[in-house]
N, C-alpha and C positions, 0 to 999 in steps of 0.2 A: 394695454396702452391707455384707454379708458381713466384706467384707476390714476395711473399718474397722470393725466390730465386732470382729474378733479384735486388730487391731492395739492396742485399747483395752484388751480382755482383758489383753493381754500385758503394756502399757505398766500397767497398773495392778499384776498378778502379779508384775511386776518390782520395783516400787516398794514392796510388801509386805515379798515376801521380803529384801529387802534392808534396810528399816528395822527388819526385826526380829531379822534376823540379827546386826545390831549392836549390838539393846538386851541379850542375851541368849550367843550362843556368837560372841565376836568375832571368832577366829583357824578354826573349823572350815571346809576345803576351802577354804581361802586358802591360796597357794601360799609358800614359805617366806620368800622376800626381802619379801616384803609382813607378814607375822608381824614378821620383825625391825624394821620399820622400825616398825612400830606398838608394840612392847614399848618403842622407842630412844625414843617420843615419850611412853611411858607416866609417867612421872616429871615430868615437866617441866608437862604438863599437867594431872596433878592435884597436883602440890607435894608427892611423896613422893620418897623415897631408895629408887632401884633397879637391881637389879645384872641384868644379860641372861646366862646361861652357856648353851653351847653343846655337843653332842655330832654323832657324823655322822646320828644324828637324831630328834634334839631341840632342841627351844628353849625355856629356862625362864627365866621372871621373877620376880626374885624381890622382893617389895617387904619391906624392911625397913623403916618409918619411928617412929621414936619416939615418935609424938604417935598412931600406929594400932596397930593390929594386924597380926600379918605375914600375909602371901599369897605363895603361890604358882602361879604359871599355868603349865604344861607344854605345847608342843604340840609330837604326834608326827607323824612326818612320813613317807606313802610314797617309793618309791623314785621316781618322778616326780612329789616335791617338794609334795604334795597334802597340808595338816594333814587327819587324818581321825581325829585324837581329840585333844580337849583335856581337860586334867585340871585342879581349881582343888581347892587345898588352904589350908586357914587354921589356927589355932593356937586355937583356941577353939569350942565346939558351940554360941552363937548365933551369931556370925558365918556358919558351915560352914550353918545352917540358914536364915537370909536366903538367901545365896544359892542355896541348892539352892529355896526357896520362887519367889523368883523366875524361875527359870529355870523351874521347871513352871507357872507362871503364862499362861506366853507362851501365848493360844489357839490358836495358827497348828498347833501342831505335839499339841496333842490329845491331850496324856501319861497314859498307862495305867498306874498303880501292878501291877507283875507280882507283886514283891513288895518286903519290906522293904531289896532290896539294887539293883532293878531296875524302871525304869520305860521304857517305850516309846511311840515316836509313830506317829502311824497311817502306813500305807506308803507314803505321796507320800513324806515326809520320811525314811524307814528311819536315822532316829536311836533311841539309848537312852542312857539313863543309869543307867551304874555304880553305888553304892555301893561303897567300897573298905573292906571292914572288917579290913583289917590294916593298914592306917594312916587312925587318925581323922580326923575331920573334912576327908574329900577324896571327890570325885565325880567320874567322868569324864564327856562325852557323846561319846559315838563313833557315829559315820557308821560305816553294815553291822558292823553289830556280828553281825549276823546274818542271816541270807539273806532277801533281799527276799519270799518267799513263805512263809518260817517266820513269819516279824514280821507279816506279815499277816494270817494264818493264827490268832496268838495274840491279836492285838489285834482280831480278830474274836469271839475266843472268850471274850476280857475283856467284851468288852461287850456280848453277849447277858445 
C-alpha cells in the first residue's frame, strides 16, 4: 500500500513541477539542444519575428516584432550543457515588471523579496532572482545562485 502511495506522490510532484516550470522559467536546467529547439519554434508559434544567436555558451532570443515590444531571453549554459541561468530582458519598465510580477507569482517556489535587487525561493528549489541594475529592465533566475545551506539559512531568517 506504501509503494502506491508514493508512486502517486511522485506521479503527481512530477506533474507539478513540470507544469510550472513551463508557465514560468521555460529554458532553466534544460539541456541545450532542447533550449534551441524551443527558441527555433518560438516565433512561429506566437507570430513574432525572431532571431536565435549563439556563443560557446549561450543561447539568445531575440524577439524583434513590430506590432510588440522587443525581448530578450538568454540562456546560460554549464559545461555539461545544463541552462542554469536564464535572463529575460525587455525595452520598457511595464513590460520588465509583468513579467518579473509573474514569475514571483508562481506559489510553487515561495519567493522571498531579500531585497530590491534579490529574491529567493525556499531550498527545495535553491533558485533566485537577479535584479540587474546596470541594464534596465532585465532579471535573471538562476539555479545555485548560492549555496544550498546559505539560501536556506536566509530564507529562514526572512521569514521569521
Amino acid at each position: 500500500m506504501k509503494k502506491f502511495l508514493l508512486i502517486d506522490w511522485l506521479c503527481f510532484l512530477t506533474l507539478t513541477v513540470i507544469s510550472s516550470a513551463v508557465s514560468a522559467q521555460h529554458y532553466l536546467l534544460h539541456e541545450r539542444s532542447n533550449v534551441e529547439k524551443r527558441f527555433k519554434k518560438y516565433g512561429s508559434q506566437n507570430k513574432e519575428r525572431t532571431f536565435v544567436y549563439e556563443t560557446d555558451s549561450t543561447l539568445m532570443l531575440s524577439v524583434q516584432d513590430s506590432t510588440k515590444r522587443g525581448m530578450d531571453i538568454t540562456c546560460f549554459f554549464k559545461n555539461n550543457g545544463s541552462c542554469y541561468k536564464e535572463t529575460k530582458a525587455t525595452d520598457c519598465d511595464e513590460c520588465f515588471q509583468k513579467y518579473l510580477t509573474k514569475v514571483i507569482a508562481i506559489k510553487m517556489y515561495k519567493w522571498k523579496k531579500v531585497n530590491e535587487t534579490l529574491y529567493i525561493s525556499n531550498g527545495f528549489w535553491n533558485r533566485s532572482i537577479v535584479i540587474d541594475e546596470k541594464k534596465p529592465f532585465s532579471y535573471s533566475i538562476i539555479h545555485e545562485y548560492m549555496n544550498k545551506r546559505k539560501q536556506k539559512a536566509l530564507y529562514q531568517r526572512l521569514s521569521d
